[in-house]
C-alpha positions as CSV (number, residue, x, y, z in Angstrom):
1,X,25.9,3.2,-12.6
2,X,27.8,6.3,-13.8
3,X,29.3,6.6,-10.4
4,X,30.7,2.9,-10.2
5,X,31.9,3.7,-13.4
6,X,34.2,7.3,-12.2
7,X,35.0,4.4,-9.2
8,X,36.2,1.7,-11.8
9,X,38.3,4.8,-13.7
10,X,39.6,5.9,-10.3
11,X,40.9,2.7,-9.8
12,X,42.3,2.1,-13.3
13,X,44.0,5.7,-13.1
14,X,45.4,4.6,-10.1
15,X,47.4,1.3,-11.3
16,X,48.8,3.2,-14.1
17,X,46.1,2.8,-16.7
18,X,45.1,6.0,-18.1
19,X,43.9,5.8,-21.5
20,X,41.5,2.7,-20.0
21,X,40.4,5.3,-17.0
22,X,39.7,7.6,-20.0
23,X,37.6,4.9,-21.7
24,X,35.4,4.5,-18.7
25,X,34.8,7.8,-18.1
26,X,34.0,8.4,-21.5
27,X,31.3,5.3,-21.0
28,X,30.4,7.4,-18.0
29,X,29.6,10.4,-19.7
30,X,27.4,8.7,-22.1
31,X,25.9,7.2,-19.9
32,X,24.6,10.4,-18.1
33,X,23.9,12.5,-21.1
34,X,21.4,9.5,-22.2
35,X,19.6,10.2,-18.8
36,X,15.8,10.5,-19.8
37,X,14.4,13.8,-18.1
38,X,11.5,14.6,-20.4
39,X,9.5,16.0,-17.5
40,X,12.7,18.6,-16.5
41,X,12.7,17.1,-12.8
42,X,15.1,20.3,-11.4
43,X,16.3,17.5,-9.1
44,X,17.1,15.1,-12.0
45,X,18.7,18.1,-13.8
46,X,20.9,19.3,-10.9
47,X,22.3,16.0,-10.5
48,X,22.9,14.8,-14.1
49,X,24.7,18.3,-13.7
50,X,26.9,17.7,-10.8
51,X,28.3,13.9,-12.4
52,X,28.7,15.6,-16.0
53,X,30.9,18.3,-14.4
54,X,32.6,15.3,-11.4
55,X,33.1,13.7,-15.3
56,X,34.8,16.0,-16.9
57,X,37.1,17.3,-14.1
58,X,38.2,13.5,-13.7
59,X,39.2,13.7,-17.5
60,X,41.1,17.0,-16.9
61,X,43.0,15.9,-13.9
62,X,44.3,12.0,-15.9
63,X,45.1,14.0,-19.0
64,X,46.8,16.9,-16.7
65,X,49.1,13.9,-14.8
66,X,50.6,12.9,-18.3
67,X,53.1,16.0,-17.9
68,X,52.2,17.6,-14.0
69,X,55.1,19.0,-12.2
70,X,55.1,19.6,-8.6
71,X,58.4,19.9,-7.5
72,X,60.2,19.7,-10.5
73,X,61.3,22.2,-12.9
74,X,62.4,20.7,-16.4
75,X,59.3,21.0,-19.1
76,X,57.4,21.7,-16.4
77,X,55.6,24.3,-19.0
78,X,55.3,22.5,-22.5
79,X,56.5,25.2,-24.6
80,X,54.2,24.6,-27.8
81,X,54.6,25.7,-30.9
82,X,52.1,26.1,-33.3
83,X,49.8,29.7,-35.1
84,X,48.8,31.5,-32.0
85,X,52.7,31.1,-30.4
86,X,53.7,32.0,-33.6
87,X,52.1,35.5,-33.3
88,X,53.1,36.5,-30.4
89,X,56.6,35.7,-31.6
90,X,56.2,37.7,-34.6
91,X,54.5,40.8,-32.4
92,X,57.6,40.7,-30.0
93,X,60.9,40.0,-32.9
94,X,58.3,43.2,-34.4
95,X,56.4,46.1,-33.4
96,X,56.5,45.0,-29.7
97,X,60.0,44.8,-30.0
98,X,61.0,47.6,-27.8
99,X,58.5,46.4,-25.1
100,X,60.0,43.2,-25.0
101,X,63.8,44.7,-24.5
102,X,62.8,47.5,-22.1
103,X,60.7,44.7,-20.2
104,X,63.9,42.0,-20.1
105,X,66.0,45.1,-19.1
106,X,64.3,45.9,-16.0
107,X,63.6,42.3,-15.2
108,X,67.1,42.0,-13.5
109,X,65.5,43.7,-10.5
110,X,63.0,41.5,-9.4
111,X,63.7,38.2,-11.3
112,X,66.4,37.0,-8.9
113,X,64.0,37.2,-5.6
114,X,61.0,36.2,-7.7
115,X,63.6,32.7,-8.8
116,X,64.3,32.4,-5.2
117,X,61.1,32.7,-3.6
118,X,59.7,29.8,-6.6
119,X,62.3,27.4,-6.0
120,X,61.1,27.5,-1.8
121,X,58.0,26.6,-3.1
122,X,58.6,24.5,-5.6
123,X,57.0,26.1,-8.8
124,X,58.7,26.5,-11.9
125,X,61.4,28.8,-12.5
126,X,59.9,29.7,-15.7
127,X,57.2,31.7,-14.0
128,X,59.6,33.7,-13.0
129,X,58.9,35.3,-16.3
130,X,55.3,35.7,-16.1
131,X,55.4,39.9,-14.9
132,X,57.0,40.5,-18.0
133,X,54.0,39.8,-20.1
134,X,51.8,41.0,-17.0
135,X,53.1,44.2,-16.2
136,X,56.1,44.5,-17.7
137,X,58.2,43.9,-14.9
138,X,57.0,47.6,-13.8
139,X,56.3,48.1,-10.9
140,X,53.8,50.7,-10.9
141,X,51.7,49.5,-13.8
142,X,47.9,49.8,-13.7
143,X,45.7,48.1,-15.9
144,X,42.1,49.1,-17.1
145,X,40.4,46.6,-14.5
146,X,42.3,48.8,-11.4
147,X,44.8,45.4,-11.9
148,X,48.0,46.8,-9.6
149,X,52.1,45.7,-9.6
150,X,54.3,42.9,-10.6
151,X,51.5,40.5,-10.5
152,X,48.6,42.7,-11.5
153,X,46.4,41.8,-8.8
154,X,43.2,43.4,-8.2
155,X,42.0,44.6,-5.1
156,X,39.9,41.5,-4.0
157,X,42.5,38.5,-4.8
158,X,45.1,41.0,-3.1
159,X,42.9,41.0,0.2
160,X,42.3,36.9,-0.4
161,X,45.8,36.5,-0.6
162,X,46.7,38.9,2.7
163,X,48.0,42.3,0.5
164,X,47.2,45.1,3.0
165,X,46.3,47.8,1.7
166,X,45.0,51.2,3.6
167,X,45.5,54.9,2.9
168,X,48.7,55.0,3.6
169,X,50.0,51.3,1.8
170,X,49.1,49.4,-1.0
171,X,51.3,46.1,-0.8
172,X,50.2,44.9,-4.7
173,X,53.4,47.7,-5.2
174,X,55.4,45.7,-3.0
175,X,57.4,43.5,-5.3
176,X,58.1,40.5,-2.6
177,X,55.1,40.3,-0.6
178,X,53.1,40.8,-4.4
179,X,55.3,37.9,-5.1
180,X,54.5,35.4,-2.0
181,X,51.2,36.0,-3.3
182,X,51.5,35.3,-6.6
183,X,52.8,32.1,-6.0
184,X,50.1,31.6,-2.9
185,X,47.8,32.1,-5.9
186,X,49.3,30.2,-8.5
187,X,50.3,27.4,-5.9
188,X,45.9,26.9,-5.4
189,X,45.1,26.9,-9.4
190,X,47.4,24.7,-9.8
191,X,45.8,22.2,-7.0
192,X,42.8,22.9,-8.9
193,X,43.4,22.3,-12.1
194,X,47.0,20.2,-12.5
195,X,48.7,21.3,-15.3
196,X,50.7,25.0,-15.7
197,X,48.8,26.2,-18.8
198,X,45.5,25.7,-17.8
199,X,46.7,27.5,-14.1
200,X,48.2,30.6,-16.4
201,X,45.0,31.1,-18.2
202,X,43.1,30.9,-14.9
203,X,45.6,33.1,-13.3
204,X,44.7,35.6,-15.8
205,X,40.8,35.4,-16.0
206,X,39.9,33.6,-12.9
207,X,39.5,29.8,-12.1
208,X,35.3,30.6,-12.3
209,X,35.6,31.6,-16.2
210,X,38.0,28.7,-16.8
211,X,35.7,25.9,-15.0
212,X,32.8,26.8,-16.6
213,X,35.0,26.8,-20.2
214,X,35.9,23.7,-19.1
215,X,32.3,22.4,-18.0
216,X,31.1,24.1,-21.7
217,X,33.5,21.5,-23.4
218,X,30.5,18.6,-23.4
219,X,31.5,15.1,-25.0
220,X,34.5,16.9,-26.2
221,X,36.6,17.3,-23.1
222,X,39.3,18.4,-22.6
223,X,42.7,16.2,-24.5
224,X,45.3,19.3,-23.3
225,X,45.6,23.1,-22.9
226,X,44.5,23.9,-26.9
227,X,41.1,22.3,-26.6
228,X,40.0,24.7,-24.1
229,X,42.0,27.7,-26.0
230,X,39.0,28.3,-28.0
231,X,36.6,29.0,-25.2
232,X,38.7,31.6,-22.8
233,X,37.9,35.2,-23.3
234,X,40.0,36.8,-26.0
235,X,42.6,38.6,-23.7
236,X,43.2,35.3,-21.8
237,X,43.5,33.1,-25.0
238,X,46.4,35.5,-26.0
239,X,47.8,35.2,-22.5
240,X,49.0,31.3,-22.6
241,X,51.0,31.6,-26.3
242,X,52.3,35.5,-25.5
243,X,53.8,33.9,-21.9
244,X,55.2,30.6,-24.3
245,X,56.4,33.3,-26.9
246,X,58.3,35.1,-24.3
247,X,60.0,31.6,-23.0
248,X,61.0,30.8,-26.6
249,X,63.1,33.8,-27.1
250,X,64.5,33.7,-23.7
251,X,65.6,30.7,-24.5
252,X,67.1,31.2,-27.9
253,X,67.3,34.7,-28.4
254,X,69.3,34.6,-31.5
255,X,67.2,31.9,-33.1
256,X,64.6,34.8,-33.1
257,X,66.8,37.8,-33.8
258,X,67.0,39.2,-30.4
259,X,70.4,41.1,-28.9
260,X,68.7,41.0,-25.5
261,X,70.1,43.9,-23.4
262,X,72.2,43.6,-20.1
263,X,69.7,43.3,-16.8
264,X,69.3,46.0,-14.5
265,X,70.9,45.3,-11.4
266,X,68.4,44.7,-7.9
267,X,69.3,47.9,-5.4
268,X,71.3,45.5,-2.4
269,X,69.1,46.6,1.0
270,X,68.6,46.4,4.3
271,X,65.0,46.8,6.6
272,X,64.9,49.6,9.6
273,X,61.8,49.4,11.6
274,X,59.9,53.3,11.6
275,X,57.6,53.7,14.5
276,X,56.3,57.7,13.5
277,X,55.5,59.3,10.8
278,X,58.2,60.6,8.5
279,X,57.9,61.3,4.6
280,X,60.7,59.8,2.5
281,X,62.6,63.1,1.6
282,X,63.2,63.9,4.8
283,X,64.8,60.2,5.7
284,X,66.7,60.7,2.4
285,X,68.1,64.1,3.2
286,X,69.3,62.8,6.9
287,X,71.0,59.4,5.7
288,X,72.5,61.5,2.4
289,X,70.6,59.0,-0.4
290,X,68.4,60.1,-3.2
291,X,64.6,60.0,-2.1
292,X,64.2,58.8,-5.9
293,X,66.2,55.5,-4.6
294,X,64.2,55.3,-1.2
295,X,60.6,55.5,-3.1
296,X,62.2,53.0,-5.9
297,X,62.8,50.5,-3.0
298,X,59.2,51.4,-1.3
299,X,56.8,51.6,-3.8
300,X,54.0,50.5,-1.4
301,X,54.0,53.9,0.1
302,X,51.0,55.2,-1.5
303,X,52.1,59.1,-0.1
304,X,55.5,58.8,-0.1
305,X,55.3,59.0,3.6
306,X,55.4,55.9,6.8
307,X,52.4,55.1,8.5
308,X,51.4,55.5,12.2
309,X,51.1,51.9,12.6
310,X,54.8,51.3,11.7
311,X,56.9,50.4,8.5
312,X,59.7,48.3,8.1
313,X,61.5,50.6,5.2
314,X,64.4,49.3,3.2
315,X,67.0,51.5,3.0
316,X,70.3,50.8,0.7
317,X,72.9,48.3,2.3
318,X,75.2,50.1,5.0
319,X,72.7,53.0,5.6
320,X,70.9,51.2,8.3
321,X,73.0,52.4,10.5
322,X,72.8,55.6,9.6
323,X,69.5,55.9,9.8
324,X,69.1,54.5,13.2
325,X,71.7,57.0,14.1
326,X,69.8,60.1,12.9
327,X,66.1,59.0,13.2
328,X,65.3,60.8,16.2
329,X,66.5,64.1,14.2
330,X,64.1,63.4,11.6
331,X,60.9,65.3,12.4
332,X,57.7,63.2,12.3
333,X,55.1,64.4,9.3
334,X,52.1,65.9,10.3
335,X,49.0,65.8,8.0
336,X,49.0,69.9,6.6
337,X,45.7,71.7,7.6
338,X,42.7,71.9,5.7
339,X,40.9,75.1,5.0
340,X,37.3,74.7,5.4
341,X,34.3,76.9,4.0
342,X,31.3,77.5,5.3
343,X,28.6,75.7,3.6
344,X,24.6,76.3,4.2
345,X,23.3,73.2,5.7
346,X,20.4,71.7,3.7
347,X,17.0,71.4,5.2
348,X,16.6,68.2,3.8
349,X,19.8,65.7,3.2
350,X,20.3,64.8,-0.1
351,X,19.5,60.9,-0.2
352,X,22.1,58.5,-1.6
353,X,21.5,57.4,-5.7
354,X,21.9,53.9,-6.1
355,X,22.9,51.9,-9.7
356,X,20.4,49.0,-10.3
357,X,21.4,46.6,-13.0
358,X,18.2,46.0,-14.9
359,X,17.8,43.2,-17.7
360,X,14.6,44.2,-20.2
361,X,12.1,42.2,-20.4
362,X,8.8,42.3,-23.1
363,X,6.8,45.4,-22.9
364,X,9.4,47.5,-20.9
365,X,10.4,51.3,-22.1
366,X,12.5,53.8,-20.5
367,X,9.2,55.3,-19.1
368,X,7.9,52.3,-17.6
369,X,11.2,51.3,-15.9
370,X,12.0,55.2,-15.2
371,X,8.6,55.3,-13.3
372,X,9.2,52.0,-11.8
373,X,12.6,52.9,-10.4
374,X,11.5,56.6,-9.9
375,X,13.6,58.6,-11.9
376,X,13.8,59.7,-15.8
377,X,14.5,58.6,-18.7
378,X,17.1,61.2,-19.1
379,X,19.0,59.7,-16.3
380,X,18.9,55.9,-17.6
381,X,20.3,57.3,-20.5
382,X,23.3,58.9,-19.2
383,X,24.0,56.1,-17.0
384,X,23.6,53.2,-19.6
385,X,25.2,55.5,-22.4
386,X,22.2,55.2,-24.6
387,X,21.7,57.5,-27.8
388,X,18.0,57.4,-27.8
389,X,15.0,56.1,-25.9
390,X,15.5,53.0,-28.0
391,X,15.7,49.7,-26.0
392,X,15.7,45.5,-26.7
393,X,14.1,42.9,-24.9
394,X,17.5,41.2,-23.3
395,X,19.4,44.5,-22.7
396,X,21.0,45.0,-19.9
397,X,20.7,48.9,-18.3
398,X,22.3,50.8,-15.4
399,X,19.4,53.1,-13.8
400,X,20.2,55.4,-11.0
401,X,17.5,55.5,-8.3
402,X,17.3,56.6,-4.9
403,X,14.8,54.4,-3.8
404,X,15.8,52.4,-0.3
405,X,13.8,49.7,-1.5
406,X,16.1,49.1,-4.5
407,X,19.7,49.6,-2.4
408,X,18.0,47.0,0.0
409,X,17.8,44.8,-3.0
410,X,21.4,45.4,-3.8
411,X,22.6,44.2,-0.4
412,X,20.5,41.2,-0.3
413,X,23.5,39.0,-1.5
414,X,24.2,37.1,1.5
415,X,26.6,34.8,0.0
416,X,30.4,34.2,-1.5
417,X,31.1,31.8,-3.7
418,X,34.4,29.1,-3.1
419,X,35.8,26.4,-5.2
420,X,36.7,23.0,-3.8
421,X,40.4,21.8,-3.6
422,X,42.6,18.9,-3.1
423,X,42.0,17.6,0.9
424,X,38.7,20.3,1.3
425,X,36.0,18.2,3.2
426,X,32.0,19.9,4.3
427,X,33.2,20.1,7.5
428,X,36.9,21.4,7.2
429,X,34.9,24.3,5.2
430,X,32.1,25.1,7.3
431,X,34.9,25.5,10.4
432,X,36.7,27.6,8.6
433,X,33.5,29.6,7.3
434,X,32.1,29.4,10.5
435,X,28.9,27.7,9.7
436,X,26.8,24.7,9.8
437,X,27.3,21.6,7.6
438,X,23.7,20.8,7.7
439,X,23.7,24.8,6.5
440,X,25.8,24.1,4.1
441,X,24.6,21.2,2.7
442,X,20.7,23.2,2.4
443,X,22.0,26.5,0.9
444,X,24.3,24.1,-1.9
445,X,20.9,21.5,-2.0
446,X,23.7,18.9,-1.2
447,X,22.3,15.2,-0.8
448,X,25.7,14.2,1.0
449,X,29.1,15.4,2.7
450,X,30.9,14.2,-0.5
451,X,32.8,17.2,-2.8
452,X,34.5,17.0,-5.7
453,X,37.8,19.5,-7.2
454,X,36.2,22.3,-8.4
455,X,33.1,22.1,-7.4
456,X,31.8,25.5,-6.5
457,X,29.8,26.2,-3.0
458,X,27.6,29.6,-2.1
459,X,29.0,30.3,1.4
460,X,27.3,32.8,3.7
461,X,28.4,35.4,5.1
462,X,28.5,36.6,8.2
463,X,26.2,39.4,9.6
């Protein structure tokens, strides 16, 4: 009955009728949460489960339409204005003041290829903005969670998003690729989710914490953006107003009391191809350019020098020439030789120590799980920053061991975790996973091929 109903709303949104879609689904909803499962039939559960979430992510999608944008750039972000906007505002006409200036200053060095590469995909300009509240627009800056660049990615959604990076590159530094990303990125949330806020706080925590804010919302789903501010994690609930704040006074900076400073101007370049080896200094000495201006224009160069593999390396406009010109005169960098000392070879190699994430349970102590684990109290104290021996039933603790049988355990995660979008299918996934549907369908205890958006699949990996 509930699923004739999502039909009956599907068909509704479809001829226009939203707020009657709405209705049904609401009816839906009901409907499921009335579901009788005294006897906690896992089956019964798991299913009442899967239509509450199919529910609520129908909900979020008809409420998202009202103002989606896809190609389109006017109000494509509703620029809201109410307590939480009205902070940030405050913190950047006040003590963030500076920030805010120096940030807008160096902005003009990025924002026009950042502006360029959006409108070829067809996302916003305003997002254009988005580094200034993420890194402000520099592009070295390194947050606590090892967050790298323009776009503050971290290592993993660098990789999903294809940012090399290798001893000798880190492309997260590399403001255009960083950007294709980005908007790669942003370009997937908003397939997920529909509507530019929601994709921002997503952006900013991951789409995982804002589904399962999203499947927390019960009866009360979701009517816009501010219904779900209350559940994000503090850092992203600032994220959404701080990036509307920003808009505001780019828009009207004197309605706010901001003499915004002149741009910085982007350094006009040109790409040479390097085959060998050469450090930056030396390329700068032989073209007669400051090496400061050659590592400004290749940050990704984690040593300042080209790797073996190859490098296209911009170079200032007109200086291509020059380069190509003197490059075989530039001598290729060899890696400078390391003393070694002699050191007495152990009978006996020291075995690896392993951290295993341990949630107490009634009746543990440090003693028990220190002889469980084999290794002291002392040491689950210094690796779980404990004062005393004193320990809670719930508490999570890092204990170092060097047992194999506990690293085994570590490894024994066989699995990745992915999130449906628009036009996924069972099998268009499992081809691209490289395994089974019938696989599939067993590991996710699927009782058919049909997905919904956002529905969230283990996926095992290979080897």
């Amino acid at each position: 009955m509930a699923l004739e109903l999502c039909k009956l709303s599907q068909d509704l949104w479809a001829d226009g009728d939203k707020d009657g879609a709405i209705k049904v689904l609401d009816d839906a909803y009901s409907l499921v949460l009335s579901v009788d499962n005294q006897e906690e039939d896992p089956d019964i559960t798991q299913q009442k489960d899967d239509l509450r979430f199919l529910i609520s992510k129908r909900i979020l999608e008809i409420h998202a339409s009202r103002f989606r944008t896809t190609k389109g750039f006017k109000n494509a972000i509703p620029l809201t204005v109410n307590k939480f906007v009205q902070k940030e505002l405050d913190l950047f006409t006040g003590k963030e003041r500076d920030f805010f200036m120096a940030s807008y200053r160096r902005s003009g060095k990025y924002r026009p290829m950042i502006v360029k590469e959006l409108k070829k995909a067809g996302l916003p300009q305003e997002l254009s903005w988005l580094p200034l509240i993420e890194s402000g627009f520099k592009i070295r800056a390194l947050s606590r969670a090892r967050a790298l660049g323009l776009w503050q990615f971290i290592p993993s959604t660098g990789y999903k998003f294809g940012l090399q990076r290798n001893i000798w590159i880190d492309e997260r530094l590399d403001p255009e690729k960083s950007t294709k990303a980005a908007i790669a990125y942003m370009t997937e949330l908003h397939e997920i989710f529909g509507d530019w806020s929601t994709v921002l706080a997503a952006y900013n925590c991951g789409e995982g914490t804002v589904l399962k804010a999203i499947d927390r919302q019960k009866i009360n789903y979701l009517d816009n953006f501010w219904d779900l501010y209350q559940r994000l994690p503090r850092e992203t609930a600032r994220y959404v107003p701080r990036f509307i704040a920003t808009l505001l006074i780019i828009k009207d900076p004197g309605r706010y009391g901001m003499n915004l400073p002149e741009p910085d101007s982007p350094i006009p370049y040109e790409k040479i191809r390097i085959t060998k080896q050469v450090q930056l200094k030396d390329i700068a000495k032989a073209i007669g350019v400051s090496d400061l201006v050659l590592e400004e224009l290749n940050p990704s160069l984690r040593h300042r020098v080209t790797p073996e593999a190859g490098f296209d390396l911009k170079v200032p406009r007109t200086y291509g020439r020059v380069l190509l010109a003197r490059l075989d005169e530039i001598p290729k960098w060899t890696p400078p030789k390391t003393r070694y000392r002699k050191v007495k070879r152990r009978r006996h190699p020291t075995k690896k120590t392993y951290i295993v994430k341990h949630r107490v349970k009634k009746g543990e102590s440090l003693s028990v799980l220190a002889k469980r684990y084999h290794t002291t109290t002392k040491a689950i104290r210094r690796a779980s920053r404990l004062k005393s021996n004193k320990i809670m039933v719930g508490q999570l603790l890092k204990i170092p061991t060097r047992s194999t049988r506990y690293a085994s355990a570590r490894k024994a995660k066989r699995t990745r975790t992915y999130v449906v979008k628009r036009g996924d299918t069972l099998w268009k996934i499992a081809k691209r996973y490289n395994v089974s549907v019938s696989k599939l369908r067993r590991i996710n205890k699927l009782s058919s091929n049909c997905l919904f958006i956002g529905q969230r699949l283990s996926i095992p990996r290979s080897g």
